[in-house]
N, C-alpha and C positions, 0 to 999 in steps of 0.2 A: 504493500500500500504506500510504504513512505519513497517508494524506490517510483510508482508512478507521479507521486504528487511531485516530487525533486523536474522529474521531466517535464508536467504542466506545466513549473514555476519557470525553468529553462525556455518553454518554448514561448512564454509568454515576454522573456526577455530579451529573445531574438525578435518579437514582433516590435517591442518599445526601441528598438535598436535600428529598427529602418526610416525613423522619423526624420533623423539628421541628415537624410539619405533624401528621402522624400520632399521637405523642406528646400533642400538644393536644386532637385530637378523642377521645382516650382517657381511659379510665378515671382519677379524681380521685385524689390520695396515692398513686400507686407512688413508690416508689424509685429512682431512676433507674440506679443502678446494679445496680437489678436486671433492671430494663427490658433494660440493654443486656447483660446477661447473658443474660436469655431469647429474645432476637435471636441472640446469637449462637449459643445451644444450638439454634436451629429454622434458620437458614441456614448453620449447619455440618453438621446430620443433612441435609439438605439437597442440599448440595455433596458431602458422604461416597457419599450416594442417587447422583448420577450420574456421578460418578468412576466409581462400582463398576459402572452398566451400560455406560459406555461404554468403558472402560478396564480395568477389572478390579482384583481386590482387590492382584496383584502388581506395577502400577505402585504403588500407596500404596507399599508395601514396599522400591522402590527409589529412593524419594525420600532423596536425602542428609540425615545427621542433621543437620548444624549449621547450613545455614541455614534447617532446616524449624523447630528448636527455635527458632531465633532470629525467626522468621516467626510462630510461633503466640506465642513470647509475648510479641512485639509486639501482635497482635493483642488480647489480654488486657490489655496495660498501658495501650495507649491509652481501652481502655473506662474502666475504674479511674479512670484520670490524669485526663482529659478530664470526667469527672463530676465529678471531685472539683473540678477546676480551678475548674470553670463554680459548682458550689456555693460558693467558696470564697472567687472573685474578682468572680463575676458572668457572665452570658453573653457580656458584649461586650467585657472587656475577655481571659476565658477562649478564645472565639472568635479574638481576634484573633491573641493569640501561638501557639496551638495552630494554628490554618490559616495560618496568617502566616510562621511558622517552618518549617516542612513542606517548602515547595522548595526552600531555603536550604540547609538540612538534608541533604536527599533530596541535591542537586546538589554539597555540601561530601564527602560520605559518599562517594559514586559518582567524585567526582576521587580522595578519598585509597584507597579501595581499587581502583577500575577504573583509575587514571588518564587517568579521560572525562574533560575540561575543557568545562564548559557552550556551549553559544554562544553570541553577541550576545544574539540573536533570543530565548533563554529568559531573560537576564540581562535583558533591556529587557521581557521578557511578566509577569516574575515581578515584577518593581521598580512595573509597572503596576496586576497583581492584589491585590500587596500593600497598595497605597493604596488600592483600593477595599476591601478588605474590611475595612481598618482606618475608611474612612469609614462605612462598610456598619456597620458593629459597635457603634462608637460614637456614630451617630447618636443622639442623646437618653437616652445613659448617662450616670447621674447616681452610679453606684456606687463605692467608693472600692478604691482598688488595693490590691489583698494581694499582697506578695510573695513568700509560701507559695504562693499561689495561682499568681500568674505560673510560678513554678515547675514546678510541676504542670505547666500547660499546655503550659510548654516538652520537658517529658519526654512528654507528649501528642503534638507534634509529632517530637520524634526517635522515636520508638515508631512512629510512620505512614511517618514516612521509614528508619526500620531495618527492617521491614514491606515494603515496595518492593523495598527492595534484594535483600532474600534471597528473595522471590519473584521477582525480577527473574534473580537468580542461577540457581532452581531452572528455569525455564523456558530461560533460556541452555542449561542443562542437557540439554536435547531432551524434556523432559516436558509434557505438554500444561496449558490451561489449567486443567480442570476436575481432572487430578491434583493441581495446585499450589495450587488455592484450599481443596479438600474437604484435602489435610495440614494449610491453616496453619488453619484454622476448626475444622476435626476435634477438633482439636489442642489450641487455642485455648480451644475448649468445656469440655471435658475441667479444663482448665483454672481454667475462671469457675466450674464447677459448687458450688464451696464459697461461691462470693459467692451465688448463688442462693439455696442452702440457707438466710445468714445472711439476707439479706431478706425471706426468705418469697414461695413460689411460689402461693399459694394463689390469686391474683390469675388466674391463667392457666387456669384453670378456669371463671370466672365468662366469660359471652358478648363482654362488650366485651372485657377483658383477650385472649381465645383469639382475638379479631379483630384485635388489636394486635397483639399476640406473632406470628400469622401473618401479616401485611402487613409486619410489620419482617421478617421471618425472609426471606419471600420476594424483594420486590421492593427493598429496599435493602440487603441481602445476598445471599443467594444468586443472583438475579440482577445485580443491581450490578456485583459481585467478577466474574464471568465474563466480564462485558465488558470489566470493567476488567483482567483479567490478559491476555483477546486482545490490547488495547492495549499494556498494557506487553511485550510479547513484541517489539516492534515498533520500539518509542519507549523513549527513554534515563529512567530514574527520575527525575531532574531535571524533565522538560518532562511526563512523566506526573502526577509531583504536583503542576505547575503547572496545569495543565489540570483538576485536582479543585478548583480555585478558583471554579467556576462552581458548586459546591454551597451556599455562604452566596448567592449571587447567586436560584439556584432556591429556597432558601429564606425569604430575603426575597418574591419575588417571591409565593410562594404564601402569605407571611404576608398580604399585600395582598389577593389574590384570596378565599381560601377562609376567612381568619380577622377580614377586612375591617379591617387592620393599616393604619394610614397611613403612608406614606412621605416622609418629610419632605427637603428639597433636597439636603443633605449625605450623606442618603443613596440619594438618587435619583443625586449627582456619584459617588457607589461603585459603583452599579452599573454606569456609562457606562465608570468606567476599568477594571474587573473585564474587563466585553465588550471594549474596547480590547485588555487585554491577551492573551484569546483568539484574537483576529483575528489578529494578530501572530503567535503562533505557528501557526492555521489557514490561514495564507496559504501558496499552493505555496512549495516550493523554485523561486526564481529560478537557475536554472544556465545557464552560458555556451555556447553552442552549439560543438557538437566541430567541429575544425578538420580539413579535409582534405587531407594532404598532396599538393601540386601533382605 
């Protein structure tokens, strides 16, 4: 079971990982934070869309307020935060503390309110992702540090990892995936709809923008989050948002392939410790064979 949810959670981070990808082959001057606002208005309609055939409009209704409120507007802060970061500090070093900070976060968050204490095994996968993403990041960054900025990113990563948890909470709860992701995005939308308005939608009309807008909506949201909540249903927030480390890994990768990006050593040695730290935690449980009383 924990060997499929580990795979959900992977593939859900390969889908968050072609947005950078996506993003580039789109239309020239958006806004990014409008961008990530009109992803989330088309993969929260989305998610709302099959909540309600598969579950019905009175599972939404029996989702708990507090950590659905605290669900969606994490979901909202991190768009915000994480744009702003990245404008503010740069991608790579915005990148770094926003995904860097995340499992830390997620797994500090999850001891003081669950009193889960990590294990080895995510302490030693997290300690390994984090180096690579920070090699991964800063490979051929020449940009100077904002401590605004940093900032930012850091409330980017608590927002991701406060986001886990209360969806982690909500599913604890006996609500299914597709309820829990269509509340916090639903939600969430509802939410960005004023950023929208301030950037200008007009982009989403025009053919490339309506092909962006639905690739994002779809495939690194709406699908994405579905895989990634069956996982987390399964898997402690700690070692789920360690396992979302392979989305800078799939995004590099496809800077290389598709935007013909070079990869240079220090950050070819990121992506080897990134995968390292995956294995580590995709590796079975080794458990000691039950003893039988003689």
């Amino acid at each position: 079971m924990s060997g499929t949810a580990r795979l959900q959670v992977l593939l859900a981070s390969l889908c968050f990982g072609t947005t950078g990808t996506a993003q580039a082959l789109g239309p020239d001057g958006l806004a990014p934070a409008g961008v990530g606002a009109g992803r989330i208005l088309v993969g929260g309609s989305l998610l709302v869309l099959v909540a309600l055939l598969t579950s019905g409009a009175r599972s939404l209704r029996r989702l708990a307020r507090r950590p659905l409120i605290l669900a969606a507007g994490a979901v909202a802060t991190y768009q915000l935060s994480f744009f702003a970061a990245v404008h503010d500090t740069g991608v790579a070093v915005g990148t770094i503390v926003a995904l860097g900070s995340a499992p830390a976060l997620a797994g500090a968050l999850e001891w003081a309110v669950d009193r889960r204490s990590p294990t080895r095994a995510w302490a030693t996968a997290t300690a390994l992702a984090c180096a690579g993403v920070a090699l991964l990041a800063l490979a051929g960054a020449d940009a100077d540090i904002s401590l605004p900025g940093v900032g930012l990113a850091l409330c980017a990563g608590a927002s991701y990892a406060g986001y886990t948890l209360a969806a982690k909470r909500m599913l604890g709860g006996g609500h299914s995936p597709e309820t829990v992701m269509a509340g916090a995005f639903g939600l969430g939308a509802v939410l960005l709809l004023p950023v929208l308005a301030i950037t200008g939608a007009g982009w989403i009309a025009e053919p490339g923008g309506a092909a962006l807008i639905v690739f994002l909506g779809v495939i690194p949201t709406a699908l994405a989050y579905l895989l990634f909540a069956r996982g987390l249903k399964r898997l402690s927030a700690a070692e789920t948002a360690t396992l979302t480390l392979a989305e800078p890994l799939t995004a590099a990768l496809l800077g290389v392939i598709v935007l013909s990006e070079r990869l240079s050593a220090p950050a070819a040695l990121g992506a080897v410790l990134i995968l390292g730290g995956l294995l580590v935690l995709a590796a079975p449980d080794v458990r000691r064979p039950a003893t039988v009383p003689a």
